[in-house]
N, C-alpha and C positions, 0 to 999 in steps of 0.2 A: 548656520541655522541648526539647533537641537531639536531634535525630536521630543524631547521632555517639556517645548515650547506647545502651547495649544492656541495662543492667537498672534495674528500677525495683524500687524497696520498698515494699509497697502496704500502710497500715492497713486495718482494718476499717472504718474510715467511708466510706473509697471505694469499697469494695466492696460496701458497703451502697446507697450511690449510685448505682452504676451497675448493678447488677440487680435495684433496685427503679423504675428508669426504663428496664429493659430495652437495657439499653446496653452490655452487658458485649461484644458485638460488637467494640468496639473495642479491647481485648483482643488478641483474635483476630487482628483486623486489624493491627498493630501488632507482633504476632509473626509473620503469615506474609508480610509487605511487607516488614520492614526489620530479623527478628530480633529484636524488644526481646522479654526476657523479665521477667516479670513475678514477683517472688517475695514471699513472706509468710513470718513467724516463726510456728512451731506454736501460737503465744498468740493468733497473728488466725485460725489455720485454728479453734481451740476458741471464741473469743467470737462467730466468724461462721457456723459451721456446725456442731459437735461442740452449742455448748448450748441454739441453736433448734431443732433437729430433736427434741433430747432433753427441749423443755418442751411443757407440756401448752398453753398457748397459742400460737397459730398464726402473731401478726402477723409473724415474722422467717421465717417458715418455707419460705415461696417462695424467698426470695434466700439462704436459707442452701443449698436441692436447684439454684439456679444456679451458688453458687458452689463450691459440691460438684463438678456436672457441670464446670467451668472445671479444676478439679484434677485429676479424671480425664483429662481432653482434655489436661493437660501444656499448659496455657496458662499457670493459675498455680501455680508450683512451693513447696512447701514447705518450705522452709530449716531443717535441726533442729541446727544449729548450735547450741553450750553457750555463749550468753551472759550466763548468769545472775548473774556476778559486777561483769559492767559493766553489766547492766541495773537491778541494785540500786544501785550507785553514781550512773546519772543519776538512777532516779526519787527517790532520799534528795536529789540536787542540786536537782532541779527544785521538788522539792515543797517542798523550804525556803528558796525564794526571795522567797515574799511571805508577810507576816503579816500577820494581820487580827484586832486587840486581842487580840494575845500569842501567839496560835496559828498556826501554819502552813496557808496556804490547800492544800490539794490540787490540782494541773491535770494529772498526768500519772499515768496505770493502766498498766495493763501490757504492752498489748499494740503501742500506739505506742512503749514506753519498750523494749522488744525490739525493733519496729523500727530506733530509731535505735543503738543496742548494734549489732545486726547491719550496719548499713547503715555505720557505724564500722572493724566485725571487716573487711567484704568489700572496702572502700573505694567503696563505690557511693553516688552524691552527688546523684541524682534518688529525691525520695522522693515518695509520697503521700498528702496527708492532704486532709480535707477539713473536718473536726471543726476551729471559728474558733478555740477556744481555743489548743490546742496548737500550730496553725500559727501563730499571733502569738509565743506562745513561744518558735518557732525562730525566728522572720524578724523578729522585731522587739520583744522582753520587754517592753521598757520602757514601751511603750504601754500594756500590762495593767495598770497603777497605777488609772489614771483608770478605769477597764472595772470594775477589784474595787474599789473605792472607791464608786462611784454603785450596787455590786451588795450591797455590805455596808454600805453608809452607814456607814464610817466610815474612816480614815485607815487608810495601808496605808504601813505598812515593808517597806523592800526589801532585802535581805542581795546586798551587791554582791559579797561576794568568792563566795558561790556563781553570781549572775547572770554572774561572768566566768568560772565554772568550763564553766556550761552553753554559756554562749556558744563556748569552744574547744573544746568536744564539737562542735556541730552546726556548727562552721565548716566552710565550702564545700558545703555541703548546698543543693540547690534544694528549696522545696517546691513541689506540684504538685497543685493540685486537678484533679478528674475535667472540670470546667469547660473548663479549656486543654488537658485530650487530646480534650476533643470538638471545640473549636476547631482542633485540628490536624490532628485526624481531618478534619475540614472540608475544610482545603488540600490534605490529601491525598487528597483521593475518597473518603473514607470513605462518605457521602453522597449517590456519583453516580448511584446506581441511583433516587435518587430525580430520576427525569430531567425537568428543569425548575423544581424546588421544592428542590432543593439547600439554598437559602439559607434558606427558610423550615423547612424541616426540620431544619435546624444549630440554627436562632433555637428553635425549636420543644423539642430536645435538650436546651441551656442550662438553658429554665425549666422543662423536668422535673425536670433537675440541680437546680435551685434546691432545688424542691417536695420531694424526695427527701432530700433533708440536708444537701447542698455548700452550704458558707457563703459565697454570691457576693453582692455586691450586685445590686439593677435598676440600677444605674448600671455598672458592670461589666459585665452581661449588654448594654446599650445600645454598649459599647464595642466590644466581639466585634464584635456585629453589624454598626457603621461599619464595623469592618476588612474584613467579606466582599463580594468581588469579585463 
């Protein structure tokens, strides 16, 4: 993530993330230090907060009244921009990029598949995901072979000419897990008021991030940590 970036595009796995480890803070931080705003397609404001509030079971329901209050607060903005015509087109590309004995593996729903459709339309190239599938998908398909392969025990066909359709959809796109805003939040004081324990409190951050949903490795989280000062 660059600091020279001023909007992000946030799925719902991030945002799941970071208000179920109480983190949505940096958010906050992030839009009153340096302007970045934070925006969602009305597909992540309803998987993360329109259908927990509205189900009779509880477990989403904290983080969907967090990231509710985040919307109000004009922290994160909701985009209702009409992408539905190239949201269909990537998720019919994405989803027919791998077979698995004849049939098309499914990896991408709706509400990342809006994101990158919008994130397309606005020209904004910092996204965030934290769900391992889909961000392999952007940053790297071809490694998904061996991944659906050992998941389906069995041999997986790849349709290249959509894998190169997807791939010039999400060309120049960062992805960005919740992980590396918490580490940047780091450098940037996010963290100072915790005076003294800075460092263990960032360290601290990360493996909630983990616990929480961000697909990080402990080798990853170990690397963070060497980098803090």
């Amino acid at each position: 993530m660059k600091m020279k970036e001023r909007y992000l595009l946030c799925d719902s796995s991030t945002l799941i993330s970071l208000t179920g480890s109480c983190l949505e803070g940096l958010l906050y931080f992030f839009k009153d230090k340096y302007g970045v705003r934070t925006l969602i397609p009305r597909s992540v404001q309803k998987e993360t907060v329109d259908t927990p509030l509205s189900l009779a079971t509880k477990e989403y329901c904290f983080s969907a009244i967090r990231i509710k209050d985040m919307i109000h607060d004009g922290v994160v903005e909701v985009v209702n921009d009409d992408v539905s015509v190239e949201t269909k087109r990537i998720m019919d590309t994405a989803n027919k990029v791998f077979y698995a004995r004849g049939s098309p593996v499914t990896l991408m729903h709706l509400g990342e598949t809006e994101m990158l459709a919008l994130a397309k339309k606005l020209e904004v190239t910092s996204i965030m995901i934290d769900e391992r599938t889909t961000r392999i998908l952007i940053d790297d398909p071809t490694s998904l072979t061996q991944h659906l392969q050992d998941e389906f025990h069995t041999s997986i066909m790849v349709n290249r000419q959509n894998l190169a359709q997807l791939a010039d959809t999400v060309r120049g796109m960062e992805v960005i897990r919740s992980t590396e805003v918490a580490f940047l939040g780091y450098e940037k004081g996010f963290f100072s008021h915790f005076e003294g324990i800075e460092k263990q409190a960032a360290e601290a951050a990360l493996y909630r991030l983990k616990y929480a949903g961000c697909a990080v490795s402990f080798k990853e989280i170990e690397e963070y940590v060497g980098k803090m000062r």
